[in-house]
Each structure stands twice: as structure tokens, then as C-alpha cells.
N, C-alpha and C positions, 0 to 999 in steps of 0.2 A: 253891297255887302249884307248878307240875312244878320238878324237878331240874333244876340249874343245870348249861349243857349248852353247849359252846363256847368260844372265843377268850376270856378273860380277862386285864384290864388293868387296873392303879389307876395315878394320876399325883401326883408331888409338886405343891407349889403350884405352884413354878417349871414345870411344862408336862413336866419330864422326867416318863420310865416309872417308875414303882417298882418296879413286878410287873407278869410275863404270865405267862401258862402256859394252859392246857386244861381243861376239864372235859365228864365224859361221865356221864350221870347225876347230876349234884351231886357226882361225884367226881374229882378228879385225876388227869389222864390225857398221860403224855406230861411234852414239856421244860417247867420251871418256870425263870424268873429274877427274880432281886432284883437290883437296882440302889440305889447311893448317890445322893443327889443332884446328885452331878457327873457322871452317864452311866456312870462304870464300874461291873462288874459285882460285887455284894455274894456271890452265890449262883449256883451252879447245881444244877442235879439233874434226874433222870427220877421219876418215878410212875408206877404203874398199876394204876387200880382204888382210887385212893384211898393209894395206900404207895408208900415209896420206896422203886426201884429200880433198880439199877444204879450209878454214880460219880454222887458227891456230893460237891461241892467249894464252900468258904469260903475268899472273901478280903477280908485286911484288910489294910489300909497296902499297896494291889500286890503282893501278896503272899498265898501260898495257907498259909490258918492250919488246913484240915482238908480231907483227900480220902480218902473212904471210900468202900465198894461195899457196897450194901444186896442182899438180896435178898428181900421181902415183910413189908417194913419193920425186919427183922432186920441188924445190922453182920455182914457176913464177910468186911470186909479194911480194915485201915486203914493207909495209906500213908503220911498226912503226922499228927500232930497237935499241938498248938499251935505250928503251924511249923516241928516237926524232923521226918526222915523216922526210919520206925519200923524199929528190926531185927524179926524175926521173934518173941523170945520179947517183947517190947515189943508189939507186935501181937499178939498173943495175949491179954497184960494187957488191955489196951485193949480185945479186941472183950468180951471177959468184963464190965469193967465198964460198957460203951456198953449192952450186954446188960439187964446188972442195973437199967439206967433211973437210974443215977449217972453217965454219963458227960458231957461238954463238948459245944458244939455241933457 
């Protein structure tokens, strides 16, 4: 079977979107979204080549609970996380331990 190559979508029962986003070779390419089951948005983010890149943003309760910038599936900036906006040496902590593969989503 070829690599999964195009427009990608799953649907909750209720008919809404769960997920779209892209694939180019069986890999992640481009904008991705998640969606709750009430049409607002869960997720967003960029890919390319399979890895996030670029602003990556989580929301829960209306509200943005994580917005970070990747760059070849690596953390190098986090802005918000779990809901507070980050000073600089707090963002520092933070991209070390996203890093080390212990960090939150």
C-alpha cells in the first residue's frame, strides 16, 4: 500500500470534524487541527516532513493551556504553559525539560 498522501479527516459520531490536517508521503505536512466535540478548536499546529514546526497551541476550557514554537520537532520557545504566560528564565526551565521528553502536552 503507497504512503498516505493528502487531505486527512476523522469525524466524531455526532458528524462534527475531530481532525484534519495533510500528509505528503505517509507524513505530516502542513496545518493540523483537533477539534472537541462541540466544533471548537482542541489543537493546533504546523508539521513538516513528519515534525512539528513552528507555534503549537492547546486549548482547554477557551482557553490557551500551552503555546510553544518547535523547530524540527524540538521546543525553542514557550510562551504560555499550563495557562500562565512564561518569564524568560521559566522558559528556559521549561524548554530543557520539554527537551528531556518529561515535559506536559
Amino acid at each position: 500500500m503507497p504512503p498516505k498522501t493528502g487531505q486527512y479527516k476523522t469525524w466524531y459520531r455526532n458528524g462534527q470534524i475531530r481532525e484534519e490536517g495533510e500528509y505528503k508521503n505517509g507524513l505530516s505536512n502542513g496545518l493540523f487541527i483537533e477539534y472537541y466535540e462541540d466544533g471548537k478548536i482542541r489543537a493546533i499546529g504546523h508539521y513538516l516532513n513528519g515534525k512539528k514546526e513552528g507555534e503549537h497551541i492547546v486549548n482547554i476550557n477557551d482557553k490557551i493551556y500551552s503555546k510553544k514554537n518547535y523547530s524540527k520537532d524540538k521546543v525553542i520557545g514557550i510562551a504560555i504553559l499550563n495557562g500562565n504566560v512564561l518569564d524568560k528564565d521559566q522558559e528556559k526551565t521549561a524548554i530543557d525539560v520539554e527537551n528531556a521528553g518529561i515535559g506536559s502536552p
